[in-house]
C-alpha positions as a LaTeX table, in Angstrom:
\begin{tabular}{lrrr}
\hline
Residue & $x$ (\AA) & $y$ (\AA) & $z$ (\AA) \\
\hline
Unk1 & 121.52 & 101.42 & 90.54 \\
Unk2 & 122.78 & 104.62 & 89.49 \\
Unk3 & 121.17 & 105.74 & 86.87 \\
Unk4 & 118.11 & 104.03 & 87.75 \\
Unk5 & 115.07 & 105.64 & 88.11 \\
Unk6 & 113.28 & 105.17 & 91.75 \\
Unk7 & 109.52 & 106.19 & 93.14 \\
Unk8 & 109.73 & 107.71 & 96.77 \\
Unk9 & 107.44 & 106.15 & 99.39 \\
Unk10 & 105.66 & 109.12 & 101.51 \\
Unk11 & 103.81 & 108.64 & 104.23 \\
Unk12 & 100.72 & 108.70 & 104.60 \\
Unk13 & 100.25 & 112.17 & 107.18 \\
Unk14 & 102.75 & 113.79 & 104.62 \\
Unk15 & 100.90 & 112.83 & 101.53 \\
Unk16 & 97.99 & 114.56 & 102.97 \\
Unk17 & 100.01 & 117.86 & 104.17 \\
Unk18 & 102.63 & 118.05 & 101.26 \\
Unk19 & 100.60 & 116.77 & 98.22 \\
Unk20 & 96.68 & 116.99 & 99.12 \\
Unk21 & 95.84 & 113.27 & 98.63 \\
Unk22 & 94.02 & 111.75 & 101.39 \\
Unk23 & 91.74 & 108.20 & 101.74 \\
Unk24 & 92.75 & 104.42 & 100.96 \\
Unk25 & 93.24 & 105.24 & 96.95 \\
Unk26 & 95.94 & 107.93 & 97.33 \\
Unk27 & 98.92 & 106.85 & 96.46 \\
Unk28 & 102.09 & 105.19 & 98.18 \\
Unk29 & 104.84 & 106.50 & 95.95 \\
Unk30 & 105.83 & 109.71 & 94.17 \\
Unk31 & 107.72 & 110.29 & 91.09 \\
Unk32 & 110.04 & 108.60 & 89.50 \\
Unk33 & 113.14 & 110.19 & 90.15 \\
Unk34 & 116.66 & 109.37 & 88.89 \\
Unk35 & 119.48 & 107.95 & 91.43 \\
Unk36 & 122.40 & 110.28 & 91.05 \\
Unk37 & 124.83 & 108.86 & 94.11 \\
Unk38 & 125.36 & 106.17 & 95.85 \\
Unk39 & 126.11 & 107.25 & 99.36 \\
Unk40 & 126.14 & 104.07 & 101.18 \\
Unk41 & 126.00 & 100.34 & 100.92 \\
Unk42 & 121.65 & 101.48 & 101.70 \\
Unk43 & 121.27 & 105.17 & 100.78 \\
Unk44 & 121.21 & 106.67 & 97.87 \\
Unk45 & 121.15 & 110.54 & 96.20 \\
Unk46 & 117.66 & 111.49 & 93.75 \\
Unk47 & 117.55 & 113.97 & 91.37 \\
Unk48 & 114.22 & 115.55 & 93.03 \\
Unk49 & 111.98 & 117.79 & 91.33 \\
Unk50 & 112.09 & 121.60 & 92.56 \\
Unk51 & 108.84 & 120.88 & 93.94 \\
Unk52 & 110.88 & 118.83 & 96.44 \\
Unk53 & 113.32 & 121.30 & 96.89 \\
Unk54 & 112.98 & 121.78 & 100.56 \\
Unk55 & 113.30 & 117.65 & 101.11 \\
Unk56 & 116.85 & 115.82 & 101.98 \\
Unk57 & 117.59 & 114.00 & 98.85 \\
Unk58 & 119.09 & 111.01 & 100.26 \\
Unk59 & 116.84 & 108.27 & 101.24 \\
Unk60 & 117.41 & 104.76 & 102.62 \\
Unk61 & 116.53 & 101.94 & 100.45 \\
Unk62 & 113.37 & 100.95 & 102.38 \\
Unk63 & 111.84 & 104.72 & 100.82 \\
Unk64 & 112.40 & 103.60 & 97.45 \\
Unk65 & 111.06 & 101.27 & 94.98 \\
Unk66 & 112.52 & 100.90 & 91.45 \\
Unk67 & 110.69 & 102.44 & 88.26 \\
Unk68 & 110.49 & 99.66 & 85.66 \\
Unk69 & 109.58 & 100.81 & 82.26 \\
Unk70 & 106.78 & 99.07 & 80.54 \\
Unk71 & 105.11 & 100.60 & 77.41 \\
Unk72 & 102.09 & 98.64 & 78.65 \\
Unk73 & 101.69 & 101.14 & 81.48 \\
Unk74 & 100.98 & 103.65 & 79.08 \\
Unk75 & 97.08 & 104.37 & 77.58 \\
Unk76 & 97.08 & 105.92 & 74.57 \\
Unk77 & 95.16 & 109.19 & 74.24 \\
Unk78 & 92.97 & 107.62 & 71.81 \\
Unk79 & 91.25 & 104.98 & 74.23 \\
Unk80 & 90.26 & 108.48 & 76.86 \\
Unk81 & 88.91 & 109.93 & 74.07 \\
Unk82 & 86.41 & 107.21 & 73.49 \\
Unk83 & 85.58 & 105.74 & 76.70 \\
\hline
\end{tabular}
């Protein structure tokens, strides 16, 4: 798992506080951010953002979710452009 690249469950009073999303459509997770350490046989180290500065950067496994890259994810600019 190191190496990997992980999204960040927040909860849902911080999402409000921290990143100004509020109702039932605001997001779960935040980033993706890459595993850096293994700390223990459930924590791990993330490379945060320096938005995140100010946040522990090791989190159990239950506060992360693993980024799996899928080109299919991605919408081209061309189909905004001409919706």
């Amino acid at each position: 798992m190191i190496r990997d690249r992980m999204f960040l469950k927040v909860s849902s009073w911080k999402k409000v506080l921290r990143f100004g999303c509020k109702g039932k459509l605001s997001s779960q997770f935040i980033g993706s951010y890459e595993t850096v350490e293994r700390i223990g046989p459930v924590t791990y180290r993330l490379a945060l953002s320096s938005e995140l500065e100010k946040i522990h950067n090791v989190f159990h496994v239950s506060m992360l979710r693993r980024y799996r890259s899928d080109l299919s994810h991605v919408i081209s600019s061309y189909v905004i452009e001409h919706v």
